[in-house]
N, C-alpha and C positions, 0 to 999 in steps of 0.2 A: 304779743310781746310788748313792752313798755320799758321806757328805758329809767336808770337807777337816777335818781337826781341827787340824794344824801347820802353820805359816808362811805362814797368811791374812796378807794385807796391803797396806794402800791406799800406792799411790807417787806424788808429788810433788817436782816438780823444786825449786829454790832461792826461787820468788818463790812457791810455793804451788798451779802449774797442775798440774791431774790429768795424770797418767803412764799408770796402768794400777791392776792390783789384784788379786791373787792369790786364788786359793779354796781354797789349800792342796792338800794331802796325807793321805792315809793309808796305814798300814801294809796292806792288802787289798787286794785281789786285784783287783778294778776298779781298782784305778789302778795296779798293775801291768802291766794287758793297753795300757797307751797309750792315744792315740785316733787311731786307724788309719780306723776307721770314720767317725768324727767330719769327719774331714779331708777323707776323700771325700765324705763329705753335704756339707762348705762348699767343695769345690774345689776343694782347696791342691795344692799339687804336689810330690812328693818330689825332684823332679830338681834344683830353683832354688836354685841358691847362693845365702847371703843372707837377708835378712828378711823377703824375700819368700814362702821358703818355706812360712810360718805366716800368708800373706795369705789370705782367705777369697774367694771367685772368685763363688760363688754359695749359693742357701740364702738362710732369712730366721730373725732373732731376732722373737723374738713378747716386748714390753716389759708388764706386767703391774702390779698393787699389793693389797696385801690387807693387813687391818689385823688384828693378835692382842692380845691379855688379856696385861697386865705381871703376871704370877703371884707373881714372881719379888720384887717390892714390894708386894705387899699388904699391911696391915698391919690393926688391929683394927679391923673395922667399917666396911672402907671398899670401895670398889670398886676392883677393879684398871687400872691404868692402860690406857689403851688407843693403842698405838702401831702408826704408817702402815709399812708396808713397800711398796719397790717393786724389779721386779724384770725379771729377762729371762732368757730360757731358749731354746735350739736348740729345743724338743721339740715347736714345732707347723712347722721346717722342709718345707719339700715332700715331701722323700726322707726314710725310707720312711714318713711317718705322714700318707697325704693327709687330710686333713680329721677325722682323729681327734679323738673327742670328750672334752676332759679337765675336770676341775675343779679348775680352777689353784689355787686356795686347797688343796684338799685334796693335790694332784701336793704342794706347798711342804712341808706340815706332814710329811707324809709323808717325802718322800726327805731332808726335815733332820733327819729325827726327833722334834726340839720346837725352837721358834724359840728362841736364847739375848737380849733383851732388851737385855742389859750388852754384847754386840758390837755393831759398826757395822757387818760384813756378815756373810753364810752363804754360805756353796758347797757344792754336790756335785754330783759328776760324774762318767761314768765312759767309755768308748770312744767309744759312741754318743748320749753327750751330758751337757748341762751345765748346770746353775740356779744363775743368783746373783741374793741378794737384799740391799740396804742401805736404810739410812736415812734418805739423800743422796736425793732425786728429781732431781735436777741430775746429780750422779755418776751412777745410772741412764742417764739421755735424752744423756752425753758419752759414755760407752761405746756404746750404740745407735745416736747417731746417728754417732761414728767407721767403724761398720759399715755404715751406709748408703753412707757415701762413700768405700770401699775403703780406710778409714785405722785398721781395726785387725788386731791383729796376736794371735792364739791359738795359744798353744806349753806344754811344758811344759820345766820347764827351774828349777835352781836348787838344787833342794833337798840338805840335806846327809846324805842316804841315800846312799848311792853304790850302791844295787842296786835303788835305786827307779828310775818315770821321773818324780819330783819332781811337783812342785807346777804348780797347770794358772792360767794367766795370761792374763789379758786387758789388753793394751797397745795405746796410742795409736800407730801407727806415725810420725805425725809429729811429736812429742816425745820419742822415743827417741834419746838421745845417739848421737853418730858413733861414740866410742868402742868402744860395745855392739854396733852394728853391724858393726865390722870386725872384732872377736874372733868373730861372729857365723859370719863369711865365713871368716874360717882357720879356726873348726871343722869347719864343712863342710868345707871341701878337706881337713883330716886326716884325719875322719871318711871320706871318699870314701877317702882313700889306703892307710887302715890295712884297711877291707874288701875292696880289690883283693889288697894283700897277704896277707890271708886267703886268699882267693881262689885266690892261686896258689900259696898251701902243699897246696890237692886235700885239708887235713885234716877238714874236716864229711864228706866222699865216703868217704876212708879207714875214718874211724870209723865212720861208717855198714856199710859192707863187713863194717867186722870185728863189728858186731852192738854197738856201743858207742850207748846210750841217753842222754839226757841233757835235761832243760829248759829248760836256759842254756846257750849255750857262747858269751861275751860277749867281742871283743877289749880291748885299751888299749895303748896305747904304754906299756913299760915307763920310757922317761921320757923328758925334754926332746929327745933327739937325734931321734926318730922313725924308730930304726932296728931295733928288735926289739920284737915283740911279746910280751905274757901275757893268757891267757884265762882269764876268770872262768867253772868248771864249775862248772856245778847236775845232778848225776849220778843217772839215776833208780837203785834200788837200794842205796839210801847203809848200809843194811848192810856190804854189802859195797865199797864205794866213796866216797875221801873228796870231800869238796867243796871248791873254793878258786881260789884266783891257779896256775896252773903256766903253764910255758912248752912251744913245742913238740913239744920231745925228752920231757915228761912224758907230753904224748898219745900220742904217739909208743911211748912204752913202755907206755901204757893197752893200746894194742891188741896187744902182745904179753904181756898180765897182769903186767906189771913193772911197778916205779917207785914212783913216791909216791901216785898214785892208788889203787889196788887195799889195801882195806883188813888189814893183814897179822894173820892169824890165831895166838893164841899155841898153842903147839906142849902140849898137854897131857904132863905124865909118870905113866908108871906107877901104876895104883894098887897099894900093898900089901895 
């Protein structure tokens, strides 16, 4: 687990009702890999179009509090302030950690690395799981108990990485505008449409064939129309191979070492 360092943040509709609350992001590698894992330990389903598709089906959050030393204001001669945390975390779920024995105070200080005082919450999280802790005991026991009654919703989504899988969120499914929901729903269905399209270019099989390696090979509609695609390659060998946006005549000529992929060698002259 790694904790979220960008675009933590508590959401709140117009009269003040909690929304949800983000644990952020970071640039590393656990929140890179998604939470693939995660999903199946709470039960979600990748098929459901919808908001539903970041409903949790099963699994339990374990809610928690532990109190830390204000370090942070101490001042001459005096004792550090001492401030309540509470919190909730996947990590005593059923799947896979039956009955593992942790100690949640140290799990906390541990996977935040040190508690920051001056924020109102912490996150970190990473495939197979997630701890958030705030200020709020109220905000705590609304997120918890959302989850008790099939009313929240764990996705990640947001962030302005475009190569990340953003920022990991935990939302009230029943105060989430309609709005968000239907842009929700045509992502899927594009999402669905642009991968079949993949699909039936045969280019991951091709490239594979021609012995062409790679980390990423990520679609996007190159724009509004949704009628041709460009894929984002992460090319292992980047010596010799660039990295970027191409389209599929670029692949296309990867596997015959042409194109703008294959990194082009300057041609030494002579020495005298």
């Amino acid at each position: 687990m790694r904790k979220g360092s960008l675009d933590q943040a508590i959401y709140k509709d117009e009269n003040g009702n909690l929304q949800g609350v983000s644990l952020g992001f970071d640039f590393c590698a656990e929140h890179e890999w998604g939470i693939k894992r995660l999903r199946e330990k709470l039960g979600m389903d990748d098929n459901i179009i919808g908001i539903d598709r970041y409903l949790p089906t099963k699994g339990e959050l374990t809610p928690f509090e532990f109190s830390s030393d204000n370090h942070s204001i101490r001042s001459d001669n005096k004792e550090p302030a001492i401030i309540k945390w509470y919190g909730l975390t996947s990590h005593y779920a059923k799947y896979p950690w039956d009955n593992k024995p942790v100690d949640i105070q140290a799990l906390t200080k541990s996977e935040l690395e040190y508690v920051k005082s001056t924020e109102d919450i912490q996150g970190a999280w990473d495939e197979n799981d997630f701890l958030f802790i705030v200020k709020d005991e109220k905000m705590r026991n609304d997120i918890y108990t959302a989850f008790i009654n099939h009313d929240i919703i764990i996705m990640l989504g947001g962030s302005q990485n475009p190569f990340s899988n953003a920022k990991f969120s935990l939302l009230i499914k029943s105060r989430i505008p309609e709005d968000f929901r239907e842009g929700m729903k045509k992502a899927h269905i594009s999402a669905n449409k642009i991968y079949e399209t993949m699909k039936n270019t045969g280019i991951e099989e091709r490239l594979k064939k021609a012995g062409k390696k790679y980390f990423a090979l990520s679609p996007k509609w190159k724009d509004e129309t949704e009628t041709d695609i460009i894929y984002w390659l992460n090319p292992t060998g980047q010596k010799e191979n660039n990295y970027g946006w191409f389209t599929i005549k670029d692949l296309e000529d990867w596997i015959n070492n042409t194109g703008k992929i294959p990194i082009k060698k300057e041609k030494k002259g002579r020495e005298k």
